[in-house]
C-alpha positions as CSV (number, residue, x, y, z in Angstrom):
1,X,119.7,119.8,98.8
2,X,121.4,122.2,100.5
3,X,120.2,123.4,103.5
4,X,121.1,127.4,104.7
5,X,120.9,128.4,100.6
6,X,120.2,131.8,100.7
7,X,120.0,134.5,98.6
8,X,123.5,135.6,99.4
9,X,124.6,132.4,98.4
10,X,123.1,132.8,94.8
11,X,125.5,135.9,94.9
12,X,128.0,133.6,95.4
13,X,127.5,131.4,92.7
14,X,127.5,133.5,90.2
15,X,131.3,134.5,90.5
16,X,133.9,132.8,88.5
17,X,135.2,129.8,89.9
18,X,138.4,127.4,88.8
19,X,139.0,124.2,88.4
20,X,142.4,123.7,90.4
21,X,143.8,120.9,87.9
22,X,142.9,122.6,85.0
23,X,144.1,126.0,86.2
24,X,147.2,124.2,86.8
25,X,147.6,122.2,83.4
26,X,146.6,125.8,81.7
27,X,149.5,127.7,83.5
28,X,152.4,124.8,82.1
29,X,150.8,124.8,78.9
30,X,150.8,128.2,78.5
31,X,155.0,128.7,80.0
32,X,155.3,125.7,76.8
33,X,154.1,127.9,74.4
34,X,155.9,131.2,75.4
35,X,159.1,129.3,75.2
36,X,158.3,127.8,71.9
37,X,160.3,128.7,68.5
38,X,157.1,129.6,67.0
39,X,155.5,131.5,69.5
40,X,158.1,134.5,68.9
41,X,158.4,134.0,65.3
42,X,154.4,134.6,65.3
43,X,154.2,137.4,67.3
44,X,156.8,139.4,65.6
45,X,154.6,138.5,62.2
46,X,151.2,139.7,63.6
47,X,150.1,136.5,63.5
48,X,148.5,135.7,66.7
49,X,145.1,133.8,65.7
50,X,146.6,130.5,66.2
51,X,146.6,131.1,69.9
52,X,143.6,133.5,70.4
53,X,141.4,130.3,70.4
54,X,143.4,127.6,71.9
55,X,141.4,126.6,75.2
56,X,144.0,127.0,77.5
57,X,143.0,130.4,77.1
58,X,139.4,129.4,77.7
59,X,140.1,127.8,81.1
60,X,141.4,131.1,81.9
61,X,137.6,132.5,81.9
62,X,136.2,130.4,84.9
63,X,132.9,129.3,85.2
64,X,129.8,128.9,87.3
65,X,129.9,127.6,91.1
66,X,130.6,124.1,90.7
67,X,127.8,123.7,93.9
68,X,124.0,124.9,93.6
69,X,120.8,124.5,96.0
70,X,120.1,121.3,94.7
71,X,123.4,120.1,93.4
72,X,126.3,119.4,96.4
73,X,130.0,120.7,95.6
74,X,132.2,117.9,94.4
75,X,134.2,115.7,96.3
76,X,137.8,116.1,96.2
77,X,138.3,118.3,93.7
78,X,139.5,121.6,94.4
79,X,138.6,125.3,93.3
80,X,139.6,128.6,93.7
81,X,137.1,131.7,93.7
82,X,137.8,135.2,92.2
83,X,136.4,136.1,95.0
84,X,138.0,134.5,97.7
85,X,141.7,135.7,98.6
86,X,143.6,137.3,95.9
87,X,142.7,134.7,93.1
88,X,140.7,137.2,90.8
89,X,143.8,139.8,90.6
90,X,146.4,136.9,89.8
91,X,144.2,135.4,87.1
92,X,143.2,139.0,85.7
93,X,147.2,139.9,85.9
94,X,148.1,136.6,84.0
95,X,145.6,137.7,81.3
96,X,146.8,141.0,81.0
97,X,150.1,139.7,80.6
98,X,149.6,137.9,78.2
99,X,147.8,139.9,76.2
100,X,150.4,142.2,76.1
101,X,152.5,140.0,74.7
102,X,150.7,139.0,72.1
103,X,150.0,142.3,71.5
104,X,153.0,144.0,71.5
105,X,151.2,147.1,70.2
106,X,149.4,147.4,73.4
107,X,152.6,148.4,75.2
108,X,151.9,152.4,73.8
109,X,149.1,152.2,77.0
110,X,152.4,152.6,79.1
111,X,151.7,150.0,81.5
112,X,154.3,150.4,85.0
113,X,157.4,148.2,85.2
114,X,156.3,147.2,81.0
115,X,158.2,148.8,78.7
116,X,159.2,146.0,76.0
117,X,157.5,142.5,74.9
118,X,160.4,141.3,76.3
119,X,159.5,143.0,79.8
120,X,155.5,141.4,78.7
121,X,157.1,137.8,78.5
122,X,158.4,138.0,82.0
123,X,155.4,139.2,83.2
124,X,153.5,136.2,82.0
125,X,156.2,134.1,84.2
126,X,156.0,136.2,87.0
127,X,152.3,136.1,87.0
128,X,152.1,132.0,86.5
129,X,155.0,131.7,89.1
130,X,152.6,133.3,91.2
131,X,149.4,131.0,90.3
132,X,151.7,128.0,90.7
133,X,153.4,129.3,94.1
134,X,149.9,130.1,95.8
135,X,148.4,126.4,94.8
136,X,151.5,124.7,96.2
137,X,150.8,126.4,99.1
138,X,147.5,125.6,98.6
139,X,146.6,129.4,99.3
140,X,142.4,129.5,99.6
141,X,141.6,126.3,97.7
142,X,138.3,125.5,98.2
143,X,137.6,122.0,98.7
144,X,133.6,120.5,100.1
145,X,134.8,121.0,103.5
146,X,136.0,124.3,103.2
147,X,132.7,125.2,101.2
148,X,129.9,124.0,103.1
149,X,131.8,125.5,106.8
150,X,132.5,128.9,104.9
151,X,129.0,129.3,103.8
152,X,127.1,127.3,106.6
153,X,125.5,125.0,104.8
154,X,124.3,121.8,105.7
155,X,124.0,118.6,102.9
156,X,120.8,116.8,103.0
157,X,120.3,113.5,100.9
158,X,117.5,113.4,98.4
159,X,116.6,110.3,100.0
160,X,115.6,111.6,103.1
161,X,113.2,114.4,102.0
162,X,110.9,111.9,100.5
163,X,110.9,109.0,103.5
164,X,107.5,110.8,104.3
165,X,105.9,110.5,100.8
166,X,101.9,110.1,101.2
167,X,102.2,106.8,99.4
168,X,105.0,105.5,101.1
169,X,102.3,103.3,103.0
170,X,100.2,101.7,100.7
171,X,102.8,99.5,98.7
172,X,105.3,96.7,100.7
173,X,108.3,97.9,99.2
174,X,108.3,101.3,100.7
175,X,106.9,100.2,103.9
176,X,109.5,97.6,104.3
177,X,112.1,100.3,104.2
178,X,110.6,102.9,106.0
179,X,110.7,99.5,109.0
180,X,114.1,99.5,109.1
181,X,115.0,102.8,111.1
182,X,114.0,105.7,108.9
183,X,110.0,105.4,109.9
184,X,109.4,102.6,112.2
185,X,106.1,104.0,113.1
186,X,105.0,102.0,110.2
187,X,105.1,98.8,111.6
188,X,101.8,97.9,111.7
189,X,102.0,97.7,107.7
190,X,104.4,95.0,107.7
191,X,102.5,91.4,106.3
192,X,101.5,89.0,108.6
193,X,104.5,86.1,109.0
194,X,103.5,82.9,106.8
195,X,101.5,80.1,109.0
196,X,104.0,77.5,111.2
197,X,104.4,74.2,109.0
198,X,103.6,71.3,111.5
């Protein structure tokens, strides 16, 4: 468990957090699919449901702290926080984008610098330029290090919150462990050694 958990830190966990590889696969994935034959064939149809539930657009939500109390943020894998740096505006602008352009209807909101789907489309590669730019220079990825000094908090093993159980000295097994560093005051439970063979 975590030690230095505090209610803060439940404020923490509940904003939304990214997985770096998969915000990385959705940002390609999506370019692919604004530079597909199809994708502009649909668009000017009014057809858009075959990419309103695509996941990419999923991994584009977030989700939950990847770290809790009990459960220690994973080992080298890295996230990004929307609320750490500038990483909630660049993922909000990216979905904006491209809503608008698969919305083109949503231009008549006369957004600044956005005056055509083609201008929309642009803005979708400016915005996942941006995304890919700030992870190559990895720009406030959050890796365990970086969590657990940020936050001040200190990892303890399950293991050693339980060295102390009640039973721990009443059975061999435990007190055999609890011999070999953790709890040596337990040596006097050890079983006498076997008699000396003449």
């Amino acid at each position: 468990m975590y030690t230095g958990w505090s209610q803060r830190m439940n404020a923490v966990s509940r904003l939304r957090w990214y997985n770096v590889n998969d915000l990385t696969d959705c940002c390609h994935q999506l370019r692919t699919l604004l530079l597909s034959p199809d994708f502009l064939e649909n668009v000017v149809a009014q057809d858009v449901r075959p990419y309103q539930h695509q996941h990419i657009f999923h991994l584009l939500r977030g989700g939950e702290c990847p770290a809790s109390h009990l459960r220690r943020f994973p080992l080298d894998v890295l996230y990004v926080c929307e609320g750490i740096g500038d990483w909630g505006l660049r993922v909000d602008r990216l979905q904006m984008a491209m809503n608008l352009a698969l919305f083109p209807e949503r231009l008549d909101r006369a957004y600044p610098n956005i005056q055509t789907p083609g201008d929309a489309d642009l803005t979708v590669f400016d915005a996942l330029h941006d995304i890919l730019e700030a992870i190559g220079g990895m720009v406030d990825l959050i890796d365990r290090n970086e969590f657990e000094e940020r936050y001040h908090l200190n990892w303890i093993p399950a293991a050693h919150h339980h060295h102390h159980h009640p039973h721990q000295s009443t059975t061999t097994t435990t007190t055999t462990a609890a011999g070999t560093g953790r709890g040596g005051h337990h040596h006097h439970f050890y079983p006498p050694p076997p008699p000396q063979q003449n």
